[in-house]
C-alpha positions, -999 to 999 in steps of 0.1 A, spaced: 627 -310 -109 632 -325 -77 623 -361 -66 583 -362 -56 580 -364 -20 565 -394 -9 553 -400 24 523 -414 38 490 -412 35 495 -413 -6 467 -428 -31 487 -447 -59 461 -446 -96 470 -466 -127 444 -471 -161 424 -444 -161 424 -450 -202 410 -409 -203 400 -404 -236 392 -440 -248 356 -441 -247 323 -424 -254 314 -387 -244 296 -395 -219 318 -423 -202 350 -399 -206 334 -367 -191 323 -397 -160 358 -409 -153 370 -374 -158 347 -365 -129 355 -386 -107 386 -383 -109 384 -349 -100 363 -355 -71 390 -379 -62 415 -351 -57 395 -327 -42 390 -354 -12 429 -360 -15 434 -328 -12 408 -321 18 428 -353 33 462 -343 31 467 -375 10 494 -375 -16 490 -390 -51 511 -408 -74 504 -419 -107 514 -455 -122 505 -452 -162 480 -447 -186 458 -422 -168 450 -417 -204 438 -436 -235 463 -417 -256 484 -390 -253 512 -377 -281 529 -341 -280 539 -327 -309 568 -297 -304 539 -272 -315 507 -296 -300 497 -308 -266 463 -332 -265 430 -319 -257 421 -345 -239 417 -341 -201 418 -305 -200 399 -302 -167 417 -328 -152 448 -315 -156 442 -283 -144 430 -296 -113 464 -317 -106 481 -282 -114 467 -270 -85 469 -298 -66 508 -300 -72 514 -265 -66 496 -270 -32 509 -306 -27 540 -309 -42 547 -326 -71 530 -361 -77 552 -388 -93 535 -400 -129 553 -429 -143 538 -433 -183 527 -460 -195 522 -477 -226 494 -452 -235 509 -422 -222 546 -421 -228 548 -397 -259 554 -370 -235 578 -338 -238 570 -308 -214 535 -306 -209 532 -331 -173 559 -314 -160 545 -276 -172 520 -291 -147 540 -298 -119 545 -340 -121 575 -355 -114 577 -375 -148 592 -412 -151 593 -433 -178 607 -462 -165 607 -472 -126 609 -458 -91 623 -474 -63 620 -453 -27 613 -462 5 585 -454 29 585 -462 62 608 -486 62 596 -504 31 616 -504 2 590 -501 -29 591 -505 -67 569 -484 -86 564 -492 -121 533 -494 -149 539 -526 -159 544 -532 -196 582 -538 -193 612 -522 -183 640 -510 -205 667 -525 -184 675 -560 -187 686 -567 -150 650 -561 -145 636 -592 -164 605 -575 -179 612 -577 -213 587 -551 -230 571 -570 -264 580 -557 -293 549 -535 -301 552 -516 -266 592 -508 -279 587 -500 -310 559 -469 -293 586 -455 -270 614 -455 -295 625 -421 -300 633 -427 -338 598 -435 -340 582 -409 -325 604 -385 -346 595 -400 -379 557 -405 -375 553 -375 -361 572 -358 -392 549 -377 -412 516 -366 -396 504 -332 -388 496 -332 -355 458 -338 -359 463 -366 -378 489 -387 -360 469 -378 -324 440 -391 -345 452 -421 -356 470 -425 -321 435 -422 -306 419 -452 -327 451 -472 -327 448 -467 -281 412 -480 -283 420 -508 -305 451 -524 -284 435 -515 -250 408 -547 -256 443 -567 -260 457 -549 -231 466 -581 -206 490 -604 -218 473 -633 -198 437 -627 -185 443 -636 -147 478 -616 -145 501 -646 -143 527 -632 -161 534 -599 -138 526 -623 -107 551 -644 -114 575 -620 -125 568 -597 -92 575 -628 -68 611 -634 -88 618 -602 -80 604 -600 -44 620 -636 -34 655 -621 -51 661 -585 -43 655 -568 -9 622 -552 -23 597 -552 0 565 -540 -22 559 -536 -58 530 -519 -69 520 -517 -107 488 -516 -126 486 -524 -171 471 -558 -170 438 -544 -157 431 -574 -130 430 -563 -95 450 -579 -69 472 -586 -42 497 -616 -35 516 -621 0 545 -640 -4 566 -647 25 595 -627 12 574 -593 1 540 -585 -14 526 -574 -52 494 -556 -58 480 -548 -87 462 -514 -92 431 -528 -118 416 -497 -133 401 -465 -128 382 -466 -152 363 -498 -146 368 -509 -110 378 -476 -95 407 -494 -76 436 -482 -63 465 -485 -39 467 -466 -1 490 -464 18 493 -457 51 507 -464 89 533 -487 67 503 -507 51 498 -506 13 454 -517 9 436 -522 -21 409 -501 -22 381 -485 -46 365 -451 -51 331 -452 -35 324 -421 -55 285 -415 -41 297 -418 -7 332 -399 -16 355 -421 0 379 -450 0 365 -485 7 382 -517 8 381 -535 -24 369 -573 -23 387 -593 -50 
């Protein structure tokens, strides 16, 4: 598939964790998600995806997730109308084959690095990178979930029901240990290395669920926070990245106060 097309205005969504909590509280962020592209859509805005817009997600050769039906169907016609929306997986969302892209994403597992505007961005979820030039180690646990020998031997283990099963407990469990450090230092510190040494302008990332933006005098970092809970997210637009949250009674974007 070609590379997404990315141009302004475009809505950038991280931790959505679909899937990882009650009936009720599912079928809400599925909603509003929903709602959130139908006002993308109305607003020409384009839409990218940063990681773990679900709680848990594991294809099997002969098995694709229930979870988030609805929701994917409504980015299949959004990306047929829209083009094809960058989704970089995350640590909850990476045991992907051909389902996303069945659905039109433009599937990463790693980073993205493009520029808009005239500002060179990385793109990333947050939980490490693969590539040690990158100095963001993934821990141990995080590998070990997007090894490949992995994934082939648990899944030839467990049926399909049971390994998405125990996937789905196993999601809910690590997501309350989801931040490394509470207030974010580690990706702060790690995103201003990275700023002050490469010519980077803006690097956007979610996975430590804290909200937040940092200017340094050689680039900025924000932090996505969550769908789920703060409703934040990233726009961009006229060459200025905001934080911002889903207003979802008044169905629009409003600044978000940190």
């Amino acid at each position: 598939m070609n590379r997404p097309i990315l141009e302004q205005p475009i809505l950038f969504i991280s931790d959505a964790h679909l899937g990882g909590f009650s009936e009720k509280e599912n079928k809400r962020i599925e909603t509003e998600l929903i709602q959130l592209i139908d006002y993308c859509e109305r607003e020409n805005i384009r839409i990218a995806i940063l990681g773990d817009l679900f709680d848990y997600w594991m294809e099997y050769p002969d098995h694709t997730p229930k979870v988030g039906e609805k929701l994917l169907d409504r980015f299949d016609a959004f990306n047929r109308k829209m083009g094809p929306a960058l989704y970089i997986t995350g640590n909850h969302d990476n045991w992907t084959r051909e389902h996303f892209c069945e659905r039109g994403f433009y599937l990463e597992h790693e980073q993205y690095i493009c520029s808009l505007n005239g500002t060179k961005m990385m793109l990333l979820h947050g939980d490490g990178l693969s590539n040690s030039e990158h100095k963001l180690p993934r821990p141990r646990m995080h590998r070990l979930l997007r090894n490949e020998y992995f994934l082939r031997v648990y899944q030839a283990l467990f049926s399909s029901k049971t390994g998405i099963g125990v996937m789905k407990h196993f999601s809910r469990f690590t997501r309350s240990f989801n931040s490394d450090d509470e207030d974010g230092k580690k990706l702060t510190n790690w995103a201003r290395q990275k700023l002050r040494s490469t010519d980077i302008d803006l690097i956007l990332c979610g996975h430590d669920h804290v909200p937040r933006c940092k200017y340094f005098p050689f680039g900025t970092y924000i932090n996505l926070g969550t769908f789920y809970r703060h409703r934040s997210m990233v726009f961009y637009n006229n060459g200025t990245p905001s934080l911002v949250f889903w207003a979802h009674k008044m169905e629009s974007l409003q600044k978000f106060e940190q």
